[in-house]
N, C-alpha and C positions, 0 to 999 in steps of 0.2 A: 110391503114385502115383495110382491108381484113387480112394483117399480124400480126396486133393488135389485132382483135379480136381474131384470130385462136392461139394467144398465150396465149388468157383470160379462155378460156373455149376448154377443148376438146372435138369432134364432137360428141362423146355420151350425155355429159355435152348439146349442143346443142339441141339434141333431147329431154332430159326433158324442155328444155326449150321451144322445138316447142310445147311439148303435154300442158307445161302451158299456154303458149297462145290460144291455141285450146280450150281448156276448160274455158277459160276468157272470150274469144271471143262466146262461144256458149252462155252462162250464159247473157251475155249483150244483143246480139241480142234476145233471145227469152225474157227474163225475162224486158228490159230496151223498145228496139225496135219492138216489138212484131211480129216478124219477124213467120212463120207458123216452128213450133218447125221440122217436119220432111225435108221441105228443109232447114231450119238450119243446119240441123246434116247433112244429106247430102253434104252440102256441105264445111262445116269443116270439117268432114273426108276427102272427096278430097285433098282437102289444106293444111292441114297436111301433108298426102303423100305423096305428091308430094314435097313439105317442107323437109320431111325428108328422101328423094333419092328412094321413090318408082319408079317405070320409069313410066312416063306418059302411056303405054301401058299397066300395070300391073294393076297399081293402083285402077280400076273401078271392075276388077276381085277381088282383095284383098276384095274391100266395098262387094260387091253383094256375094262373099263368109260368111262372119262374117254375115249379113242380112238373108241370107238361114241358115245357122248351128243354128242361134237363131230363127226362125220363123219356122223351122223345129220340133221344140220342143213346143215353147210357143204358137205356132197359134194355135195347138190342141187340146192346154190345157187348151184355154179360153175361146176357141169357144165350145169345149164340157163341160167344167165349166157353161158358159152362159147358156147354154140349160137347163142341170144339175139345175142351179139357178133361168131358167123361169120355170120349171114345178114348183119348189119350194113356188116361188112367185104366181104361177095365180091356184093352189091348195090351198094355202093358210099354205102350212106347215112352210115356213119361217117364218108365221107369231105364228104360232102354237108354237115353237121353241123359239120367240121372248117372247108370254107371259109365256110362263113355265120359262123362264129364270129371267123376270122380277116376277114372282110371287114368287122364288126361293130365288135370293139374294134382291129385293126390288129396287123401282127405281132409289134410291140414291146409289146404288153402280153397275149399268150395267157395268160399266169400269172393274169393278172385275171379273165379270161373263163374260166379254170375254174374259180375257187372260188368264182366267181357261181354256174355251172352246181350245183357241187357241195352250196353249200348249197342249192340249191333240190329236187334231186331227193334228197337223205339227209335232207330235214326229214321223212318219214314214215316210212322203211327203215331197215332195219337195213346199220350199214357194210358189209358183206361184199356186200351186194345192191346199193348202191348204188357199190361195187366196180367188181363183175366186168360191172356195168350203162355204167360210164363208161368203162372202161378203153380199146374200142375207138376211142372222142373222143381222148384224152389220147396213146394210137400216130400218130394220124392229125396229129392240131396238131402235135404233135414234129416228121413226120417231115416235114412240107407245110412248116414255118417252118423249118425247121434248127435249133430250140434242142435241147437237153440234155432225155430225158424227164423230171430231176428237176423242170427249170423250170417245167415244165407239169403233170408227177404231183402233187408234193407238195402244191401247194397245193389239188390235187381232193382228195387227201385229207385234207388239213387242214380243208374243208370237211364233207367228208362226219364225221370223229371229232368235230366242234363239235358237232355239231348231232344226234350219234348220244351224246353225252355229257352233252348240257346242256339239250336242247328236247326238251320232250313233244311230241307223244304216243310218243317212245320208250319201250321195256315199263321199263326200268332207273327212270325217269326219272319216269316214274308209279309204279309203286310207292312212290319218294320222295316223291312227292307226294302219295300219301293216307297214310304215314306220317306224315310231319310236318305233315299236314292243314292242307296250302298248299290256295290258291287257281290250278287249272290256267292260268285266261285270267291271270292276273298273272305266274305263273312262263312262261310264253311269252314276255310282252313286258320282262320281267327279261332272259330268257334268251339274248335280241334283242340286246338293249342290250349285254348282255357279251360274245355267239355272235359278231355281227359286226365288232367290232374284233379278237376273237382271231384270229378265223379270217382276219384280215386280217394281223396280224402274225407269226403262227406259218406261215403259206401264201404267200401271193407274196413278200414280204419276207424272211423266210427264205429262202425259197428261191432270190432273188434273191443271195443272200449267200453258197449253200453250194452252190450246183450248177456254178459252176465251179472248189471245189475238188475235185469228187469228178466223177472220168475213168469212165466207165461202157465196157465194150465193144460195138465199132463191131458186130456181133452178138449180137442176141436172138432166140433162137429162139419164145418166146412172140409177138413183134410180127408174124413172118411169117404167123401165124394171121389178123391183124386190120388187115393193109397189103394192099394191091390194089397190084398193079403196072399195069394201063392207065390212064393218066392220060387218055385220049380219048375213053373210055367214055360214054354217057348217064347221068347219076347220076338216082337217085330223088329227088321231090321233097325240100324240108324239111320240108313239113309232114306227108307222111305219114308218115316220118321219124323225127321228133319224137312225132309219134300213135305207133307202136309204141314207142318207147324210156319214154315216160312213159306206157302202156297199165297195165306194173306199178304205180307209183308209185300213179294212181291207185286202181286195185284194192285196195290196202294201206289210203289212205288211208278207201274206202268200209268198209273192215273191222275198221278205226280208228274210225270213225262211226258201227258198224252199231247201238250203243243209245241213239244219239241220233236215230235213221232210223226204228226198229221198235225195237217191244216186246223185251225177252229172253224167248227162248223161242218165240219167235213161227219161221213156216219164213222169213221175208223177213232176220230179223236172222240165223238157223243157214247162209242163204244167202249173205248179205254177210260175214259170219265164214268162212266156208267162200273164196269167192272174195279173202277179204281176206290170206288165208294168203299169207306169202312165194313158197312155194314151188308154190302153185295159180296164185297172179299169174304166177310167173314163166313158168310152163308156160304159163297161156293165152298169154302175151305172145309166147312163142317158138312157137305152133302158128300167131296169128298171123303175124309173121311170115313164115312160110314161105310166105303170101300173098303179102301186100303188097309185100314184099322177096326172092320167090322167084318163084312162079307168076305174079305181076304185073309181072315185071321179066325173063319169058323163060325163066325157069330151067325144068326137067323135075324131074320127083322122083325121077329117079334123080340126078340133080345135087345137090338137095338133101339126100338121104340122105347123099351122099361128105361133103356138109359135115359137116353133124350126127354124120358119124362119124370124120373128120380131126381133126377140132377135140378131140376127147375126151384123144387119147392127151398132149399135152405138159401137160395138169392135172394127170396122173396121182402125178407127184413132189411137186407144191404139195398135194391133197388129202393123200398120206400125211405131208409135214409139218404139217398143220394140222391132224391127227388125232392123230400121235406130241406134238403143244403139249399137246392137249387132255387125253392119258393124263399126262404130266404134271402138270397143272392137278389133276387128281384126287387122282396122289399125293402132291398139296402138300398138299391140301384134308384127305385120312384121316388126314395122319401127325398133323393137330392145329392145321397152322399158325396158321388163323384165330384160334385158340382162342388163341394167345399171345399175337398179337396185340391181340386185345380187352385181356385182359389189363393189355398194357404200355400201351393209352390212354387204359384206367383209371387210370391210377396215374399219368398228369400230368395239370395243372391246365389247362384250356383251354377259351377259350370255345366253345361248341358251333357254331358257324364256324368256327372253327379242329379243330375235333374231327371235325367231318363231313370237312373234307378228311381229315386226317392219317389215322382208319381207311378212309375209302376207297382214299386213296396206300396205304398200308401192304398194305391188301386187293388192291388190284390189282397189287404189285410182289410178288408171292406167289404169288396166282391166278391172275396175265395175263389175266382177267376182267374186263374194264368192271362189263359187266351184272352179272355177283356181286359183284364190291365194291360199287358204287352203293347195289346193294336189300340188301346184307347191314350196310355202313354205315347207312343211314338207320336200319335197322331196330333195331342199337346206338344209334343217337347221339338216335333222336324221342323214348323217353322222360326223356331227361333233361333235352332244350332243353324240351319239352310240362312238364316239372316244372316250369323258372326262368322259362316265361315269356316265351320271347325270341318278340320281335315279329316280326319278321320272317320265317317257315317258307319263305317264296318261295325267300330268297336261302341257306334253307340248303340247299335243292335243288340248286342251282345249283354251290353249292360243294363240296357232295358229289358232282356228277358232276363237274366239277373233279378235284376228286383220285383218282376213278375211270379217270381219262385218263392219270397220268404215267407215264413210264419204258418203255412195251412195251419186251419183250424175249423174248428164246427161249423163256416158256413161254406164248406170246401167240399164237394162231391170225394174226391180222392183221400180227406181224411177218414170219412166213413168206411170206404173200401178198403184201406188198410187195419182200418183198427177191425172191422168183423172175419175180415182174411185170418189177418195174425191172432184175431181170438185176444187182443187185447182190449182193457179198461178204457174208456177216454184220457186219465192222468197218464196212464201208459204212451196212448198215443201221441199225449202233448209233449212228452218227455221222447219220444223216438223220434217217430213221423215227424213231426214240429220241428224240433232240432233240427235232423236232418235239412229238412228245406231250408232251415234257416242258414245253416253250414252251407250248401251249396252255394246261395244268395250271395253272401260278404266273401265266402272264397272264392266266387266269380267275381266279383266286382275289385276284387287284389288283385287278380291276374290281367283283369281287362286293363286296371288303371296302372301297373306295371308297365303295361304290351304300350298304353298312351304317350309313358313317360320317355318308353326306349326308340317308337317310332320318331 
């Protein structure tokens, strides 16, 4: 029997097969058997491993490595977002923010009006930043208009994953781009052209479609963090408002700029690199704050402390699942996966636009990685388009963060955050969030290979 099987399938062959079980197996348990989603994952990563010849001695180091590298980055970023997002809420600017917005576009079209907001503040962030940045807007429009928060979330996110997937200066997105040694100002305005239809039909329109078939409960404990109950309050201006909410953004994008500002090497670039960091932005943003939207608005620091430290505890379940994704991600990554994968897009014939999607797709329903498929893609697919020639490097940018975007799921940092946000189920999720990615993915990859046909 053992020599039957080992003639059906070779041991690489195998190991996509452990990772499909693994990921069937997680999906049933939390989603079927409601099993506590972190020791789920927990201990499907394990099993895995070990599944696919980690050595029972290594294996525990492998999880708890992938769980530190992602919680190393996103616990920072949501716990200083959180703060960032209670001064917002219990000043009252998120709410501030909310009626300028609905007075703006009207209540029947809030779905518009955020994935305006959202491509505009995730064109230089990272999603997760541009996240836990929005999310206090998107409570506040929900709960002022009476829709459904998918009505108004998804298409923030849909916003923010375009343009976290497909426009530089994201880090994934450049590194594609000096792979395939495109032209940055041209893959922008490629990325325009495709970035905002997507994110127009994978975002309000979708969303207009699917949020009322999915019933959300009439309690989320996450929103109580970022809803004000005096509606008679003085709220703070919009503009100062808007000055701390885009205080980060900029900072990022100064840090974004900083070698086209100053010299490398020089203290003014170490400086703007330094302040340009997510997680230094986000800090000054939120020490502001506590001004402009604290001590300017009445508050004491003892008042402000209770926030900064109420706000922490309901993260605390979204950070261990977007850490327990991340030890996952790992042990996809050691058992080899990549490695077969390259493999298996070797061995079909495809134009290198089609190739840059498919290992990117392939990379990221693997990884649950944007940013590693993207840069691990390009990094496969530029020398063989840079051999044949193909003219166009722009638009294979574009189509490799394309297929960087499809399918999130359970080994996905960002499917966690949206499903504890929106207070939804995992089948919820799979059916929203999933979609969605998935809509973005093939409607960029229509438009790129349109834009191919017409150049």
């Amino acid at each position: 029997m053992d020599a039957l099987s080992s003639s059906l399938l070779t041991p690489g062959q195998w190991l996509l097969v452990y990772a499909a079980i693994s990921i069937i197996a997680l999906i049933l348990l939390i989603a079927r058997y409601r099993l506590n989603p972190f020791i789920t994952l927990t201990l499907v990563s394990l099993g895995l491993g070990l599944m696919a010849g980690i050595p029972a001695k290594d294996v525990v180091f492998v999880y708890e490595a992938g769980v530190g590298k992602t919680l190393g980055h996103i616990a920072l970023v949501v716990a200083l977002g959180t703060m960032l997002g209670k001064m917002m809420a219990e000043s009252g600017g998120a709410e501030q923010i909310a009626r300028t917005m609905i007075r703006w576009f009207g209540e029947k079209n809030v779905h518009w009006a955020m994935v305006f907001i959202a491509f505009l503040v995730g064109f230089p962030i990272f999603f997760e930043v541009g996240f836990v940045l929005l999310i206090p807007i998107a409570f506040n429009v929900a709960r002022r208009t009476g829709t459904s928060m998918l009505l108004v979330g998804l298409p923030m996110v849909a916003g923010l994953s375009v343009v976290h997937g497909l426009v530089p200066p994201h880090p994934a997105a450049m590194i594609a781009v000096g792979e395939y040694q495109a032209n940055v100002g041209r893959t922008i305005f490629y990325a325009l052209i495709v970035g905002i239809p997507t994110a127009i039909i994978a975002g309000p329109i979708f969303a207009k479609w699917i949020a009322p078939k999915i019933h959300l409960p009439a309690h989320n404990p996450l929103e109580e963090q970022f809803i004000h109950a005096d509606a008679e309050r003085q709220l703070p201006g919009f503009g100062i408002t808007l000055f701390t909410i885009m205080l980060p953004v900029v900072l990022m994008l100064l840090g974004g700029w900083a070698d086209l500002i100053a010299g490398r090497g020089t203290r003014l670039n170490d400086f703007l690199l330094f302040i340009g960091n997510s997680v230094v932005a986000l800090l000054i943003a939120t020490l502001v704050s506590f001004y402009t939207l604290g001590l300017a608005r009445g508050f004491n620091r003892d008042s402000i402390l209770k926030f900064s430290h109420d706000c922490l505890a309901p993260t605390a379940g979204i950070t261990l699942l977007v850490g327990a994704g991340g030890g996952l991600n790992r042990i996809l990554v050691e058992a080899g996966i990549a490695k077969e994968i390259v493999a298996f897009s070797s061995d079909m014939a495809l134009t290198p636009l089609m190739m840059g999607w498919l290992v990117a797709a392939l990379m990221r329903i693997a990884t649950g990685s944007a940013t590693v498929a993207m840069s691990t893609a390009a990094g496969i697919v530029a020398p063989i388009a840079l051999a044949a020639g193909y003219p166009h490097p722009e638009l294979l940018v574009i189509a490799t963060g394309a297929g960087s975007l499809i399918l999130s799921h359970v080994n996905d940092g960002g499917f966690w955050l949206i499903k504890e946000y929106f207070n939804m189920t995992v089948t919820q999720t799979l059916k929203t969030w999933t979609v969605l990615e998935t809509i973005i993915s093939f409607v960029a990859l229509a438009f790129v290979s349109l834009l191919a046909v017409m150049m």
